[in-house]
Wavefront OBJ file of the C-alpha trace (Angstrom):
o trace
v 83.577 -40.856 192.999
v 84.185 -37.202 192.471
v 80.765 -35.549 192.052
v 81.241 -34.429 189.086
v 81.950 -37.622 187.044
v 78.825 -38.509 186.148
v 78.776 -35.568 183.829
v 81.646 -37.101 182.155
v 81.470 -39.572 179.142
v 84.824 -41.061 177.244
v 84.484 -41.729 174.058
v 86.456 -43.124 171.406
v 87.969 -41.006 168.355
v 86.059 -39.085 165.452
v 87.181 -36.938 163.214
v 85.165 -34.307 164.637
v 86.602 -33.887 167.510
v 90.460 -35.004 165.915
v 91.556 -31.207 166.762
v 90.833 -31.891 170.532
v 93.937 -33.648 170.984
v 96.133 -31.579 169.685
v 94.692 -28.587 171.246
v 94.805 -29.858 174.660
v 97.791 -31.588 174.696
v 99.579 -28.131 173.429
v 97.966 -26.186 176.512
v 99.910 -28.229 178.883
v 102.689 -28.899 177.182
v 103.381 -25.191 176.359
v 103.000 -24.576 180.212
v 105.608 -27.025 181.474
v 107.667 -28.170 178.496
v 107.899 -27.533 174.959
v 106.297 -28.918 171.826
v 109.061 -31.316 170.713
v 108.940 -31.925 166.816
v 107.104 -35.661 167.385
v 104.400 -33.993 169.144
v 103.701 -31.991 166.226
v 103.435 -34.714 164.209
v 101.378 -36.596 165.847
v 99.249 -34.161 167.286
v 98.561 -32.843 164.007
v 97.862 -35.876 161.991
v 96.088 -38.227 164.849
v 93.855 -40.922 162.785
v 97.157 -41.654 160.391
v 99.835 -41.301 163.428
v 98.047 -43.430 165.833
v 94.873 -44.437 164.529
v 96.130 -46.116 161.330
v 99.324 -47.535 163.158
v 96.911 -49.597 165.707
v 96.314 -47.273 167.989
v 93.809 -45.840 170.118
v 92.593 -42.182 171.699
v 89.531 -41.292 173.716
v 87.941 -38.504 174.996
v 86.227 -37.330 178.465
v 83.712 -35.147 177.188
v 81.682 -32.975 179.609
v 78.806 -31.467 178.074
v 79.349 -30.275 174.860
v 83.082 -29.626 175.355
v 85.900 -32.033 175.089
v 87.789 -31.845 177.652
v 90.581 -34.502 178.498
v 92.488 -36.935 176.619
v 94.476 -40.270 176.115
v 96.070 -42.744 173.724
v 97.612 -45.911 173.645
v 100.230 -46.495 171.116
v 100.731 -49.826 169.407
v 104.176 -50.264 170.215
v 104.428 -54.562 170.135
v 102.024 -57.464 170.031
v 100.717 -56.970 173.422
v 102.268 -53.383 174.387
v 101.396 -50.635 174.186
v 102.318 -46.993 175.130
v 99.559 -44.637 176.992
v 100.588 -41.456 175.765
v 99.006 -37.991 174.626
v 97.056 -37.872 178.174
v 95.970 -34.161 179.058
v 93.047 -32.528 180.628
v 91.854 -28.650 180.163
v 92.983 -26.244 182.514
v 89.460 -25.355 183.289
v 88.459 -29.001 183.927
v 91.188 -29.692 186.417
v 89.903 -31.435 189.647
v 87.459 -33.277 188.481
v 88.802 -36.831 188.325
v 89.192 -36.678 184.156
v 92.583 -38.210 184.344
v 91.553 -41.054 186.549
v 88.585 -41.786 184.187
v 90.812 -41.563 180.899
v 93.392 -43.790 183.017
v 90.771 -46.592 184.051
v 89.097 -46.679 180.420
v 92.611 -47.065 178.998
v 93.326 -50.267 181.125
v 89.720 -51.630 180.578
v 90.778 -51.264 177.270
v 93.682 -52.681 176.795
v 92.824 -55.686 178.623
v 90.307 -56.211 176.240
v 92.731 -55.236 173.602
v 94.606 -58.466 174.957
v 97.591 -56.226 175.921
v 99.541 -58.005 178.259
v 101.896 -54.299 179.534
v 101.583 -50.873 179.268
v 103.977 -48.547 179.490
v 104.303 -44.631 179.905
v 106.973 -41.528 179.708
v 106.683 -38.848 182.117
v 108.377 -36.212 184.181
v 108.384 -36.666 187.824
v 107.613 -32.882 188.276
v 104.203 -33.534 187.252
v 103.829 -34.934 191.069
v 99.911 -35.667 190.546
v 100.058 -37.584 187.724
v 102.754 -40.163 188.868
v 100.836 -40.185 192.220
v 97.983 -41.436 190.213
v 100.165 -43.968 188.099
v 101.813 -45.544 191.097
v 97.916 -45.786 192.989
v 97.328 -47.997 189.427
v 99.979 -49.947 189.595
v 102.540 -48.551 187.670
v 106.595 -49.052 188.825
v 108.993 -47.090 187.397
v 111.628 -49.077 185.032
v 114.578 -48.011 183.014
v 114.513 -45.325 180.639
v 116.120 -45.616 177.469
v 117.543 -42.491 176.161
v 116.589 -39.914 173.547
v 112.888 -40.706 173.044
v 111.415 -37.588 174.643
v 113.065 -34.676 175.788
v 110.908 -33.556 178.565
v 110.664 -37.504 180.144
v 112.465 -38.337 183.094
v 110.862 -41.562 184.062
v 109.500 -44.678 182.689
v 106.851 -46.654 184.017
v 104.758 -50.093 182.723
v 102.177 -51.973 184.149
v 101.588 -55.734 183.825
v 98.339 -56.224 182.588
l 1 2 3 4 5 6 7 8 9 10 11 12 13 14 15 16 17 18 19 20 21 22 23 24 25 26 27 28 29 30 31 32 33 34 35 36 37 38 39 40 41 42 43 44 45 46 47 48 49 50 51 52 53 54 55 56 57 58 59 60 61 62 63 64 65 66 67 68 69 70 71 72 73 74 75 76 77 78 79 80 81 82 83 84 85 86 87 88 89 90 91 92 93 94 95 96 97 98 99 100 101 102 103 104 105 106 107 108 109 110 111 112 113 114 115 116 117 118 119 120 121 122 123 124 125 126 127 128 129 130 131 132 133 134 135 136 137 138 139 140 141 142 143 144 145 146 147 148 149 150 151 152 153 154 155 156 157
């Protein structure tokens, strides 16, 4: 365990924090992609885009700050989509991602999701290190859901 993770507490969605999402998910997104119209939308509008739809985010909050994030998207009975995952910049390194990535399966599980899947790009080397280590296997992509994605993953839960 990375020593700073027990510093770190996930926690589920409020509207207090519902600008958290779409402020860290811009920071990355701006640095390697673009903001694509959907992410607008749904970064914008979280508790009726994903919330309301049977979704889920959470939080790794450090301190005061708020600092990494995660979704799952209802897609099916029994699927859903981890999306929305970012941490800060000035939070990298510290094992956020892996805690957001564990506390979405937990969750899921208990959701009674029986596969998750995900959209990436494989020049975001890290992350699909980490997806692959949690048993993720890439699958075929359909086409046209995300501009920046390049690979498709699930997970059997």
């Amino acid at each position: 365990m990375n020593k700073h993770q027990h510093n770190i507490e996930i926690i589920d969605f409020s509207d207090e924090y519902k600008d958290a999402i779409k402020v860290l998910n811009f920071e990355w997104l701006e640095k390697f992609f673009k903001v694509e119209a959907g992410d607008v939308l749904s970064l914008s509008n979280p508790k009726e885009e994903i919330i309301d739809k049977g979704g889920y985010i959470f939080y790794a909050k450090m301190g005061a700050d708020i600092v990494g994030t995660a979704a799952l998207l209802k897609k099916d009975k029994g699927l859903y989509e981890l999306a929305k995952m970012a941490v800060s910049n000035k939070a990298q390194g510290y094992g956020i991602g892996t805690l957001l990535l564990e506390h979405a399966l937990k969750f899921a599980q208990a959701q009674g999701a029986q596969k998750l899947i995900l959209y990436s790009n494989t020049m975001l080397e890290t992350a699909i290190r980490m997806y692959r280590r949690y048993g993720f296997e890439e699958v075929e992509m359909e086409q046209g859901l995300y501009e920046r994605a390049n690979i498709k993953m699930e997970k059997r839960l």
